[in-house]
N, C-alpha and C positions, 0 to 999 in steps of 0.2 A: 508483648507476650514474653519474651526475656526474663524483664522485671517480675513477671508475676510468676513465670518459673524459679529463679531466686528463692522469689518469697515461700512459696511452697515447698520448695526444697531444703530451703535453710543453707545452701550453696551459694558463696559467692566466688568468682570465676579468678582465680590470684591476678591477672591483669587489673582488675579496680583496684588496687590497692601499689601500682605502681604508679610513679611518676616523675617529672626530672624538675631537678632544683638550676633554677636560673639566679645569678646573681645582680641585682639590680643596683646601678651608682647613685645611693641619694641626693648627692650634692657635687654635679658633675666638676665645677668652680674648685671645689674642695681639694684635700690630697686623696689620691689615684691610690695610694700605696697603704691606706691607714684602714685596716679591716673593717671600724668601725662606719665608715663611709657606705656601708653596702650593707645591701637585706638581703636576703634570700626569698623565692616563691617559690612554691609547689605547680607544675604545670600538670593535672593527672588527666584521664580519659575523661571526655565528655560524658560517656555512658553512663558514668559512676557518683557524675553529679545530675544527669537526671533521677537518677534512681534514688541519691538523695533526696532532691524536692519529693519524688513519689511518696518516697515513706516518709516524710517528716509530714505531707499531706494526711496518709492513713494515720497518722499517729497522733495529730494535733490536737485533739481530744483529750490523750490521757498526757499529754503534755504541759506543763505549766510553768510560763514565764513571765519575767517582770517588764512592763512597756520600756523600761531604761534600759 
C-alpha cells in the first residue's frame, strides 16, 4: 500500500534516498594503508529497493534493454 501511495502521489519519503557507505578491503594480503585497496558500497533501506523492483516491474514494457 505504501508503494502505491508513492506512485500516486508522486512523493518519495527523503529516508529512500539515504544510506551509509561501508568500505570494503579488496585484497586483505595487500597494503592496509593504499586507498586503492578498497571499494566502497551503498547499504540503503530495503524499502526503497523493493519499490525499486515494483516499478522497474510496472515499467518493463516501455523499457528497453540490450541482453548484454
Amino acid at each position: 500500500m505504501l508503494i502505491q501511495l508513492i506512485i500516486q502521489h508522486g512523493y518519495v519519503p527523503k529516508g529512500f534516498g539515504l544510506g551509509f557507505i561501508v568500505s570494503l578491503v579488496k585484497d586483505k594480503s595487500g597494503n592496509l594503508n593504499d586507498s586503492d585497496n578498497y571499494r566502497a558500497i551503498t547499504i540503503g533501506p530495503v524499502i526503497a529497493k523493493v519499490m525499486d523492483k515494483v516499478i522497474l516491474k510496472l515499467c518493463q514494457d516501455n523499457l528497453c534493454t540490450d541482453d548484454l
